[in-house]
DSSP file (Angstrom, degrees, kcal/mol; ACC not computed):
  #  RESIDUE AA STRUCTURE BP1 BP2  ACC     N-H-->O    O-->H-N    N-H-->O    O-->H-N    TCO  KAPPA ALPHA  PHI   PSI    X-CA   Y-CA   Z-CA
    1    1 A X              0   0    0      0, 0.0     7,-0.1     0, 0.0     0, 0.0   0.000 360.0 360.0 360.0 106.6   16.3  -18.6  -19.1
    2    2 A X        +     0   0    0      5,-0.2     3,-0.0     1,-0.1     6,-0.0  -0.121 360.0 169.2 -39.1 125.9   16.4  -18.3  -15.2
    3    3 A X        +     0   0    0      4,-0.0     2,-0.4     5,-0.0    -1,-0.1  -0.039  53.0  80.5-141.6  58.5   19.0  -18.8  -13.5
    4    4 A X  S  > S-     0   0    0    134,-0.0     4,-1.1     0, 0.0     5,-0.1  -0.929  78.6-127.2-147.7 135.9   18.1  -17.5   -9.5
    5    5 A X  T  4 S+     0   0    0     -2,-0.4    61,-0.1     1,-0.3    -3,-0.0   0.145 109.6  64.4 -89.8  15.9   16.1  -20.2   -7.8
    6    6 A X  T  > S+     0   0    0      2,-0.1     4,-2.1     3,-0.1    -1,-0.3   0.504 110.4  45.9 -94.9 -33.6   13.4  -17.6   -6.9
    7    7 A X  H  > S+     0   0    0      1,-0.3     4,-1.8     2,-0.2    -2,-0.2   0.824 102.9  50.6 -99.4  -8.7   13.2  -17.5  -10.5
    8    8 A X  H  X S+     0   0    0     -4,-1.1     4,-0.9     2,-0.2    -1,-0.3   0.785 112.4  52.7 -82.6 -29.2   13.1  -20.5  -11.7
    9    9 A X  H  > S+     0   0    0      2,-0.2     4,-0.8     3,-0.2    -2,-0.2   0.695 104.0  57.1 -71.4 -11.6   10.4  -21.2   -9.3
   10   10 A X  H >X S+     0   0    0     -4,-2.1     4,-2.2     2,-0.2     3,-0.7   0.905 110.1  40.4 -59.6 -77.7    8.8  -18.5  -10.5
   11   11 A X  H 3X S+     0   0    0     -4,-1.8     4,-1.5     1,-0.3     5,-0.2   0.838 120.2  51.1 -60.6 -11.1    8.7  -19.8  -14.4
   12   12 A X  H 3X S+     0   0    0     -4,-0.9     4,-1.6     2,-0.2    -1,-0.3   0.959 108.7  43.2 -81.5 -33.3    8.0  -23.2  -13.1
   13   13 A X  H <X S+     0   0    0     -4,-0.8     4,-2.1    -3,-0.7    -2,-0.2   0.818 118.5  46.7 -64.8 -51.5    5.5  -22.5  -11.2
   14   14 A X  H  X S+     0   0    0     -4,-2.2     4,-1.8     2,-0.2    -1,-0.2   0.829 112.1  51.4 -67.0 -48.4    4.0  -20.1  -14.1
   15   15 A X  H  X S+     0   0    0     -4,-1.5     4,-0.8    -5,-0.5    -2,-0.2   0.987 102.5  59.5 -73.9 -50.4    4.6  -22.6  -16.8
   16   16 A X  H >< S+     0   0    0     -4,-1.6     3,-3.1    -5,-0.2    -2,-0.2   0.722 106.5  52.4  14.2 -93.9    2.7  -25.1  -14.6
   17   17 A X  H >< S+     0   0    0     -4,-2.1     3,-0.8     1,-0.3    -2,-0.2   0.782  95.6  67.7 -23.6 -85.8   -0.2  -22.7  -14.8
   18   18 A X  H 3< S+     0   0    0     -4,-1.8    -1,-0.3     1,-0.3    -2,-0.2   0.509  87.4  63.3  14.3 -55.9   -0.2  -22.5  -18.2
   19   19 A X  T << S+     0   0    0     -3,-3.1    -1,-0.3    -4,-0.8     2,-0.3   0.228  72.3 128.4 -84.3  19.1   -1.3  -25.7  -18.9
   20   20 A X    X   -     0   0    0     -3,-0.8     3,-1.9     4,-0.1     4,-0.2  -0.554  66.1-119.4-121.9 151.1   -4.4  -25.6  -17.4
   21   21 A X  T 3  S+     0   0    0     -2,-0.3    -1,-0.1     1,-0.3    -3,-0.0   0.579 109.2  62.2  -3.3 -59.3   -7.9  -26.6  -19.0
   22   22 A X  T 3  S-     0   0    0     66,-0.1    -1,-0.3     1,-0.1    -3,-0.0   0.945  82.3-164.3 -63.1 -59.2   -9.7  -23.0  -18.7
   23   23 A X    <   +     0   0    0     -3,-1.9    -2,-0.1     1,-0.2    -1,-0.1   0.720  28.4 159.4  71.2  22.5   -6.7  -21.9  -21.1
   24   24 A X        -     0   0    0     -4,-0.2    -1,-0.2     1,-0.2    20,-0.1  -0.401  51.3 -79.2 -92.6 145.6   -7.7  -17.8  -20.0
   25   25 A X  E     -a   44   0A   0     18,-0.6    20,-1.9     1,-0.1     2,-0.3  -0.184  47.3-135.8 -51.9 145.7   -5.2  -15.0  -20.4
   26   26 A X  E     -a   45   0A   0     18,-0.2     2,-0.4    20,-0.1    20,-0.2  -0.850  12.0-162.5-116.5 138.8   -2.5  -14.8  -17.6
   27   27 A X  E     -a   46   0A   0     18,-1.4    20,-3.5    -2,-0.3     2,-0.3  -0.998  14.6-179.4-131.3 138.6   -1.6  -11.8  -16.2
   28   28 A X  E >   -a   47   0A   0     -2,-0.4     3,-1.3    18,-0.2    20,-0.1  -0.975  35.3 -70.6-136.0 166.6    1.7  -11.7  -14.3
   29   29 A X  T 3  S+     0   0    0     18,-0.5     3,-0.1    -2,-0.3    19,-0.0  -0.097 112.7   2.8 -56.3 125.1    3.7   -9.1  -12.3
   30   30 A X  T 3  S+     0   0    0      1,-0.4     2,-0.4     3,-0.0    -1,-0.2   0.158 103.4 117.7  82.6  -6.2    5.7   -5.9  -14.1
   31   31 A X  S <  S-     0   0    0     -3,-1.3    -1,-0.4     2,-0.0     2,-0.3  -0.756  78.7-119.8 -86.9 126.6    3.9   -7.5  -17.5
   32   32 A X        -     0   0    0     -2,-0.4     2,-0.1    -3,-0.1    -4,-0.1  -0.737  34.1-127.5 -72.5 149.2    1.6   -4.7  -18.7
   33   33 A X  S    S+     0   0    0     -2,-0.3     2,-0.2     1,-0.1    -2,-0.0  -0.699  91.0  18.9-146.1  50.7   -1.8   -6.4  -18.5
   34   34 A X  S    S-     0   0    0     -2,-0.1    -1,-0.1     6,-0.1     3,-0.1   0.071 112.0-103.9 -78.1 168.2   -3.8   -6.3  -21.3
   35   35 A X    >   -     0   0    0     -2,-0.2     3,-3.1     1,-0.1    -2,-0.1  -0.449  58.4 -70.4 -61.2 153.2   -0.5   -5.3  -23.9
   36   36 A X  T 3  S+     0   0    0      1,-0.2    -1,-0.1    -4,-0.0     3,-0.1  -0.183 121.9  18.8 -51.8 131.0   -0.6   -2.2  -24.8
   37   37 A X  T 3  S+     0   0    0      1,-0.3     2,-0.3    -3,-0.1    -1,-0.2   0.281 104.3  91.0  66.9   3.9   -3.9   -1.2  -27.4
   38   38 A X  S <  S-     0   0    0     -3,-3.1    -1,-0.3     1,-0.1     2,-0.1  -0.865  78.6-114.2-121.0 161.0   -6.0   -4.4  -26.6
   39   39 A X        -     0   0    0     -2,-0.3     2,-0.3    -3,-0.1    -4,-0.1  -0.241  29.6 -86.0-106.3-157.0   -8.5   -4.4  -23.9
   40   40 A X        -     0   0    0     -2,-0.1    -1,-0.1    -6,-0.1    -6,-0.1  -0.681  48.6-125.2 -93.7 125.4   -8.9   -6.3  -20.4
   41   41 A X        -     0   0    0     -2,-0.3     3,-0.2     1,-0.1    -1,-0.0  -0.338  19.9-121.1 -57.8 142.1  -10.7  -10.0  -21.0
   42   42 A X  S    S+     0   0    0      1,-0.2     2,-0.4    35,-0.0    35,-0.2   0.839  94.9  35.6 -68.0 -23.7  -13.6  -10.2  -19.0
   43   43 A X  S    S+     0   0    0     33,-0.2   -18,-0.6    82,-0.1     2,-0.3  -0.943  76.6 112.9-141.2 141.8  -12.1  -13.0  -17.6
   44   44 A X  E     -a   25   0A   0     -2,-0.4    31,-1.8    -3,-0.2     2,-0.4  -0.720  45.5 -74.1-162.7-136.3   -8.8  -14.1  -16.6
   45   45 A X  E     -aB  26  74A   0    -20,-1.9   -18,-1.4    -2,-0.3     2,-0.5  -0.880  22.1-168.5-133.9  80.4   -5.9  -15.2  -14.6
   46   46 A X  E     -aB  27  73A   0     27,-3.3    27,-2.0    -2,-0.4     2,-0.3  -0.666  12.4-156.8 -92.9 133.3   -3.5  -13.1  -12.3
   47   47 A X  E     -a   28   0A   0    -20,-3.5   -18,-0.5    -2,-0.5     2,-0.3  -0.737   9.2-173.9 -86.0 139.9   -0.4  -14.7  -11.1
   48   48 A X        -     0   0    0     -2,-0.3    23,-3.8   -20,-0.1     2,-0.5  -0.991  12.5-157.0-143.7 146.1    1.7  -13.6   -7.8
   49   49 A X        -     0   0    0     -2,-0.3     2,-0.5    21,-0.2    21,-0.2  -0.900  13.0-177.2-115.2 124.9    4.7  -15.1   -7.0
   50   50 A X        -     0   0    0     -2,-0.5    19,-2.0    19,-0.4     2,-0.3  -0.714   5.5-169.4-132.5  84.3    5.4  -14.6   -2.9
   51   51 A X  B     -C   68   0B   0     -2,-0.5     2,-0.2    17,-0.2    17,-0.2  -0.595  10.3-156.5 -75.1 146.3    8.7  -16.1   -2.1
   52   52 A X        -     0   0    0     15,-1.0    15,-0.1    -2,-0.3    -2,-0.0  -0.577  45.1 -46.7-109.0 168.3    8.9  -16.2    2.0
   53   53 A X        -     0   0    0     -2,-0.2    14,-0.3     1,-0.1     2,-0.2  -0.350  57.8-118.2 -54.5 132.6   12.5  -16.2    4.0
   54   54 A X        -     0   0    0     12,-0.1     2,-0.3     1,-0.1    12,-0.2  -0.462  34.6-129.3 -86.2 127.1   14.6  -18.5    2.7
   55   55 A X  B     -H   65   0C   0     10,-2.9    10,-1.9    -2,-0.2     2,-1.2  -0.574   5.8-137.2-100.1 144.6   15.4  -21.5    6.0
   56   56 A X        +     0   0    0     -2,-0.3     8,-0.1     1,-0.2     3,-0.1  -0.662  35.7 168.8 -72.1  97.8   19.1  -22.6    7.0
   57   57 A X        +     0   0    0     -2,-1.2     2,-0.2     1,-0.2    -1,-0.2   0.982  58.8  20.5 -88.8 -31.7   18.2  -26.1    7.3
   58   58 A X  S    S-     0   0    0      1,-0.3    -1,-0.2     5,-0.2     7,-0.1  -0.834  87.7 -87.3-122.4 173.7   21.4  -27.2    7.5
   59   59 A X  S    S-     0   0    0     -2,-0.2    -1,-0.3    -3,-0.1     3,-0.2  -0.091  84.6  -9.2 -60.9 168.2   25.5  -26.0    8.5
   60   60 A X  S    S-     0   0    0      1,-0.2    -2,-0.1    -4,-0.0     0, 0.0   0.039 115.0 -21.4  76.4-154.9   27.5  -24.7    6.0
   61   61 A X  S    S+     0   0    0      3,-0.0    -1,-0.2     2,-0.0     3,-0.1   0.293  84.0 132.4 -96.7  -4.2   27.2  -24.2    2.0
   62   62 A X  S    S-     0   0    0     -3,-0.2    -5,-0.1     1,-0.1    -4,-0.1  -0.135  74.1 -78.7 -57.2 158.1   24.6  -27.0    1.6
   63   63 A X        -     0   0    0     75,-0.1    -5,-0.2     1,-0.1     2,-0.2  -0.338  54.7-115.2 -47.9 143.1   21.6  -25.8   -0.6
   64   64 A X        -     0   0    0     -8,-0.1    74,-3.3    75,-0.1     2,-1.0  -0.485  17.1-109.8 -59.5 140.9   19.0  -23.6    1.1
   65   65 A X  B     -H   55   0C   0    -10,-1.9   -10,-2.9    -2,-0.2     2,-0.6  -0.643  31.7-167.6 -64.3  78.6   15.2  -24.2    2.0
   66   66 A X        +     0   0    0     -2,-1.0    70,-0.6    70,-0.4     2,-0.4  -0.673  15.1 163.7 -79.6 105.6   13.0  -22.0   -0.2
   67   67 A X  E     + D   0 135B   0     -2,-0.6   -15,-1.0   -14,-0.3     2,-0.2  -0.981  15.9 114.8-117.0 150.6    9.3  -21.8    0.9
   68   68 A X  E     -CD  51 134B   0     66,-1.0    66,-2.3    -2,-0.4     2,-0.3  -0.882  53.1 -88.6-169.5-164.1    6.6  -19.1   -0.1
   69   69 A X  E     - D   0 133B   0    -19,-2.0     2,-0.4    64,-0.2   -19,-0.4  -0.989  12.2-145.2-152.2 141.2    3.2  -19.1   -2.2
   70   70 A X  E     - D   0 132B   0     62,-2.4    62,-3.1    -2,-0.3     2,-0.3  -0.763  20.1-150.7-103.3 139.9    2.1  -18.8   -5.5
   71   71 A X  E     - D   0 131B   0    -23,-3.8     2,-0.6    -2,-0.4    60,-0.2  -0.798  14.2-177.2-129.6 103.4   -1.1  -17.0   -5.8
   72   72 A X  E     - D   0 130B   0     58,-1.4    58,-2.1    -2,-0.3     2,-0.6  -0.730  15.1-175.8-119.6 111.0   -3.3  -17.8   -8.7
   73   73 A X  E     -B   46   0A   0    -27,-2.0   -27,-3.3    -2,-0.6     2,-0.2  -0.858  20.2-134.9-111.9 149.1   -6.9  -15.3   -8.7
   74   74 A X  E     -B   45   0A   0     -2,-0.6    54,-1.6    54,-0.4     2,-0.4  -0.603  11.8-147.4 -82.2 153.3   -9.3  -15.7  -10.8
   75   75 A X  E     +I  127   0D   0    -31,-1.8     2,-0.4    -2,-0.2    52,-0.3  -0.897  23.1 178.0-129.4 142.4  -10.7  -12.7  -12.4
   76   76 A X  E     -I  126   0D   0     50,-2.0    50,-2.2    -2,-0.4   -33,-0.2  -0.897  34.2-105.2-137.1 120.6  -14.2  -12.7  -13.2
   77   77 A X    >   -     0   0    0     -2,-0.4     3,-2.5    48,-0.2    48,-0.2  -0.324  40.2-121.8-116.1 120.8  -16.9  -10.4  -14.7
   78   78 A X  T 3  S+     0   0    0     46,-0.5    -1,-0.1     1,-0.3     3,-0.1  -0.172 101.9  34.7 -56.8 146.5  -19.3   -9.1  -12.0
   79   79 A X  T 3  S+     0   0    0      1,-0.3    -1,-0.3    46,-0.0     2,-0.1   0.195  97.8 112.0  97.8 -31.0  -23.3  -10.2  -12.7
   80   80 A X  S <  S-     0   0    0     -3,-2.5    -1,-0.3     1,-0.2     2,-0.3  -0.320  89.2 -83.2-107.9 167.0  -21.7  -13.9  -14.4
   81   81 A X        -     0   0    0      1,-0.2     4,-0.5    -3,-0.1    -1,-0.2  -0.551  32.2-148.0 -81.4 121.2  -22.4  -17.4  -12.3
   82   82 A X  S  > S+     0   0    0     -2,-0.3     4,-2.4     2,-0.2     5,-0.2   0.574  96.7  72.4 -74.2 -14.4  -19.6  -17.5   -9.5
   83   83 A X  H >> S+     0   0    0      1,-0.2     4,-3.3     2,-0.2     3,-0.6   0.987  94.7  51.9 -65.4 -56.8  -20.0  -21.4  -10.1
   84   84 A X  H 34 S+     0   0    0      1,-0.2     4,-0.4     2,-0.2    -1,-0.2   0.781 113.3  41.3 -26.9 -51.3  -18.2  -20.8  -13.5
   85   85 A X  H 3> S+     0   0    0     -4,-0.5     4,-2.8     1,-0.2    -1,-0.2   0.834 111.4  56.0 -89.5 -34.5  -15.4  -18.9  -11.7
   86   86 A X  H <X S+     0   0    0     -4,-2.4     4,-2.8    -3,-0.6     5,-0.2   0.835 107.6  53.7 -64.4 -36.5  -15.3  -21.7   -8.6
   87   87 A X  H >< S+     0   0    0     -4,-3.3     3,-3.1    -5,-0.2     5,-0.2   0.491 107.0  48.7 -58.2-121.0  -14.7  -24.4  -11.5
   88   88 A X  H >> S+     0   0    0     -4,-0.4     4,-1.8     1,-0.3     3,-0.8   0.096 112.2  52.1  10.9 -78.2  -11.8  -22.5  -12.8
   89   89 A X  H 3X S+     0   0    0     -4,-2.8     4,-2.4     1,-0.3    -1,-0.3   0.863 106.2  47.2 -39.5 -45.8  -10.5  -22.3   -9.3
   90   90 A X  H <X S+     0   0    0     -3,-3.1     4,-2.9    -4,-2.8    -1,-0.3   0.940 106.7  57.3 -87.7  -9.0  -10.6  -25.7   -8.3
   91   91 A X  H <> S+     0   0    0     -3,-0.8     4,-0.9    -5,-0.2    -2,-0.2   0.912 108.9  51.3 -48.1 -29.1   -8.8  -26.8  -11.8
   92   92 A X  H >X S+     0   0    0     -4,-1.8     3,-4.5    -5,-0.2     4,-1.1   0.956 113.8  45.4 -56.4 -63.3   -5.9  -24.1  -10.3
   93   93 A X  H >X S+     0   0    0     -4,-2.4     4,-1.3     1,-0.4     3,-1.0   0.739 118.8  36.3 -82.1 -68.1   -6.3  -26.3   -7.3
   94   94 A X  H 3< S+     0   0    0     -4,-2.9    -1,-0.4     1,-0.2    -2,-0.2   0.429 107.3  70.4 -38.2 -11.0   -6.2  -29.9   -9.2
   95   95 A X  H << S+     0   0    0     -3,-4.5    -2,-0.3    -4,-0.9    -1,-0.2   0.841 119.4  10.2-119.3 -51.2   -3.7  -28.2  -11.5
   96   96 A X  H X< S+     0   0    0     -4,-1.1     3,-1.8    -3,-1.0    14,-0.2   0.641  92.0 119.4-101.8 -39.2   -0.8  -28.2   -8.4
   97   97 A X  T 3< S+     0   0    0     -4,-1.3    16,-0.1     1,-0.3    14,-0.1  -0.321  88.8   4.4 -74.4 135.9   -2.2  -30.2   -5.9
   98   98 A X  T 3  S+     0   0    0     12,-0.6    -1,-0.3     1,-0.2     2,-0.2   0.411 103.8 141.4  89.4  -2.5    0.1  -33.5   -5.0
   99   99 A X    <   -     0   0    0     -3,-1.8    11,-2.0    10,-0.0     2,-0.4  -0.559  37.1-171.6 -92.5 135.3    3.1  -32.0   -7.8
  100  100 A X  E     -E  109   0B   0     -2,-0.2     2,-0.3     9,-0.2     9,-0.2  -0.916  13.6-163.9-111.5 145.3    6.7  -31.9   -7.7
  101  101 A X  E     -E  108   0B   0      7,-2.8     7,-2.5    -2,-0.4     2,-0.5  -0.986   4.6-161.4-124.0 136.2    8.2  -30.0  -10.3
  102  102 A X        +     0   0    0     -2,-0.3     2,-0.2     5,-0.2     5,-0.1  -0.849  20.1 156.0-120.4 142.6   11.7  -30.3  -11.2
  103  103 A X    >   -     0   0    0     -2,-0.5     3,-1.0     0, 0.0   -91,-0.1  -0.559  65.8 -14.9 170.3 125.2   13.7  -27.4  -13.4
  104  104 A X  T 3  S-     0   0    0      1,-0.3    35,-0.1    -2,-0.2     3,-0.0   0.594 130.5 -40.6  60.0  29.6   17.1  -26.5  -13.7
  105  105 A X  T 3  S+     0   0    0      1,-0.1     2,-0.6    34,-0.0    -1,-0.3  -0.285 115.8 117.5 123.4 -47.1   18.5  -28.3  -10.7
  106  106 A X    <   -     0   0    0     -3,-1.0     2,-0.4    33,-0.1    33,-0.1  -0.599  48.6-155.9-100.3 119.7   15.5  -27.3   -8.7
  107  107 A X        -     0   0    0     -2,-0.6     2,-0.5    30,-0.2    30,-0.4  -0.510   6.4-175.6-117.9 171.6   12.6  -29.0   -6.9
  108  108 A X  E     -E  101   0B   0     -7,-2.5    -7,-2.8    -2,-0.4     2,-0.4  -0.911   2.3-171.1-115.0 136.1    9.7  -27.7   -6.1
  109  109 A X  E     -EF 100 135B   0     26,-1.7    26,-1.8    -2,-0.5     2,-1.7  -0.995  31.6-125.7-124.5 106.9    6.9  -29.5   -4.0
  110  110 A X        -     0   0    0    -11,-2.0   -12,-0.6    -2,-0.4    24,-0.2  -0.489  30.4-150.3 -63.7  85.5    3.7  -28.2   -3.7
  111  111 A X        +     0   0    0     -2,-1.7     2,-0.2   -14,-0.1    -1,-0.1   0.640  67.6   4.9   0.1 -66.6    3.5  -28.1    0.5
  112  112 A X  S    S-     0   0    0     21,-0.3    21,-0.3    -3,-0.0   -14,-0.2  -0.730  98.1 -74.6-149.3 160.4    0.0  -28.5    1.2
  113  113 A X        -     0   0    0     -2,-0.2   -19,-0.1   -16,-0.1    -2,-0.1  -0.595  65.2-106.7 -89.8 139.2   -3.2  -29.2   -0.9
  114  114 A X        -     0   0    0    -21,-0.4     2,-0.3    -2,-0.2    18,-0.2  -0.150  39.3-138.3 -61.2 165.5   -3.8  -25.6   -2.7
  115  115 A X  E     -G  131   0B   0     16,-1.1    16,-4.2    -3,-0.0     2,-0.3  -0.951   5.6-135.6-145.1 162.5   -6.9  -23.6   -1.1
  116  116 A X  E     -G  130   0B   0     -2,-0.3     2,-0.4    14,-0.2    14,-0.3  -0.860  18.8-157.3-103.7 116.8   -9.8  -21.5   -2.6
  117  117 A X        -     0   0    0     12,-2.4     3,-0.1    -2,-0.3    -2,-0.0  -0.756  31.2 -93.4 -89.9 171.7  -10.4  -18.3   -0.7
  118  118 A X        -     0   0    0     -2,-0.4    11,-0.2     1,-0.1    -1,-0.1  -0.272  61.0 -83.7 -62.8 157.0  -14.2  -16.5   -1.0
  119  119 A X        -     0   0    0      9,-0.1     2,-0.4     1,-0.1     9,-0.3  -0.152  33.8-148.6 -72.8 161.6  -14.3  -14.1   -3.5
  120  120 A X  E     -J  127   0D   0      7,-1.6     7,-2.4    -3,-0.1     2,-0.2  -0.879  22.7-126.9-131.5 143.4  -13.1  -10.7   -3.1
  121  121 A X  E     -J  126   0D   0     -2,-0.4     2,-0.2     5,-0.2     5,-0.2  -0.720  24.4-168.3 -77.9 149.2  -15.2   -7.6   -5.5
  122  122 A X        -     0   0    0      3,-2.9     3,-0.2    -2,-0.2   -44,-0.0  -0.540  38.6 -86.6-130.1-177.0  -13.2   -5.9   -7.1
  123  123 A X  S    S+     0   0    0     -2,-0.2    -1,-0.1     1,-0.2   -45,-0.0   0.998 123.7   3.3 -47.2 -73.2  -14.2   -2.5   -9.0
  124  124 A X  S    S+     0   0    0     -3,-0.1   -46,-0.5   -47,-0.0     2,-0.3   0.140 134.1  20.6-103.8  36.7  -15.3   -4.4  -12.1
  125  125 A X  S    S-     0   0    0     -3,-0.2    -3,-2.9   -48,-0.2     2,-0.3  -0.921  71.1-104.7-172.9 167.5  -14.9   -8.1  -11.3
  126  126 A X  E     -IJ  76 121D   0    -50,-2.2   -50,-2.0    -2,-0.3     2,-0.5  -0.793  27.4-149.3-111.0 161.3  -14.7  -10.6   -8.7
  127  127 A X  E     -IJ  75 120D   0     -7,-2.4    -7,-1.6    -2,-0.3     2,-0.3  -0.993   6.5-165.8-135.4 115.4  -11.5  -12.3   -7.7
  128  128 A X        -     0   0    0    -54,-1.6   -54,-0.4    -2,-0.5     2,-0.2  -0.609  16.3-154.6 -95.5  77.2  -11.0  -16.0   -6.3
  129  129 A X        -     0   0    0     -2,-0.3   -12,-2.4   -11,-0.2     2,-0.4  -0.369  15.6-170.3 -87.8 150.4   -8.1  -16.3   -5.2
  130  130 A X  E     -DG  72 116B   0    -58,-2.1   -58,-1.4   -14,-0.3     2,-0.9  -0.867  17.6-153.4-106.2 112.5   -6.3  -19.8   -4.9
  131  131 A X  E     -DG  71 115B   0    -16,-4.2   -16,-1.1    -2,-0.4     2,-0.4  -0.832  10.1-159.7-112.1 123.8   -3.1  -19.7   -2.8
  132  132 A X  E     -D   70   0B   0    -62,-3.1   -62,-2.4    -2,-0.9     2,-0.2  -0.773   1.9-151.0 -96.4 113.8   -0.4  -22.3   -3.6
  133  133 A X  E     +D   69   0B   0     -2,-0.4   -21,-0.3   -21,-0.3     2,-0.3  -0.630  15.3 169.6 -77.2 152.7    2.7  -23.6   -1.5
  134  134 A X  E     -D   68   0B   0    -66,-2.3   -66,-1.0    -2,-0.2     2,-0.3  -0.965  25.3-154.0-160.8 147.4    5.5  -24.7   -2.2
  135  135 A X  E     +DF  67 109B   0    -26,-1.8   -26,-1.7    -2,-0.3   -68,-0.3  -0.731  27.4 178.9-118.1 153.3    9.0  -25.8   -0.4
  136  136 A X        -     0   0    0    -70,-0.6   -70,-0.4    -2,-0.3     2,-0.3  -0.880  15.5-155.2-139.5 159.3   12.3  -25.6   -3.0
  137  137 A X        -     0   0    0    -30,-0.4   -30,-0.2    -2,-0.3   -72,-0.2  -0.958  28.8-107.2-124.4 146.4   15.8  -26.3   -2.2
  138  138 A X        -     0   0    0    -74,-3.3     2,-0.3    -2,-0.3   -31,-0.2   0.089  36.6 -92.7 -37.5 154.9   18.6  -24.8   -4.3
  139  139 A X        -     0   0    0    -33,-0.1     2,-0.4   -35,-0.1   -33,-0.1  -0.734  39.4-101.5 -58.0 139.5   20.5  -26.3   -6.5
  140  140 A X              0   0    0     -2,-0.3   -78,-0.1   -35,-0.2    -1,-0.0  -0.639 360.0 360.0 -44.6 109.7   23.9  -27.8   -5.7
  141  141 A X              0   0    0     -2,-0.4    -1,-0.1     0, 0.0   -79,-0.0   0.203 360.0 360.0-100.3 360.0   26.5  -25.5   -6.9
């Protein structure tokens, strides 16, 4: 269980994800990606977690301001209908947009409505990535 409020926004954020229609494999950072002996799905999901400098909002010990962005691309198999991949994206998008999330002391507010950039080639795929905000404050210790 997390217990550093980068990292509980991380697994909140992640579990979030999780739940979302498409249901496609998630690949997330330091996780080897497929596990080791299976091979890469033509399509799936990478997660990046980009925590930003953490803001004094106020004097003292009071909890800190945590903003960054969670960055959810779609992976996609080059040659396949990019509409397919653009659904999947705006579910990321529906999936976050308008949420607080609360866990282990800490909430998390999803800034700003998430947004779709154009797709990026990749060697064997295309990527859409969907980049997600979010403001936190610590917990109260």
């Amino acid at each position: 269980m997390a217990t550093g409020t980068d990292a509980i926004i991380f697994a909140a954020l992640l579990t979030r994800l999780q739940g979302l229609p498409a249901a496609l494999p998630i690949s997330t950072p330091g996780i080897t990606f497929p596990p080791t002996g299976q091979t890469k799905p033509a399509k799936y999901l990478k997660f990046d977690f980009m925590p930003n400098r953490t803001r004094q909002v106020t004097m003292g010990d009071d909890p800190q301001q945590k903003v960054g962005l969670a960055q959810v691309s779609v992976m996609w198999p080059l040659g396949s209908a990019i509409i397919d991949a653009q659904e999947v994206a705006d579910q990321v998008i529906n999936r976050f947009k308008n949420q607080t999330i609360f866990a282990s002391g800490v909430k998390i507010t999803i800034s700003s409505e998430p947004w779709a950039s154009r797709p990026i080639k990749d060697e064997d795929r295309m990527n859409i990535p969907v980049s997600i905000p979010y403001i936190a404050f610590e917990p109260e210790t």
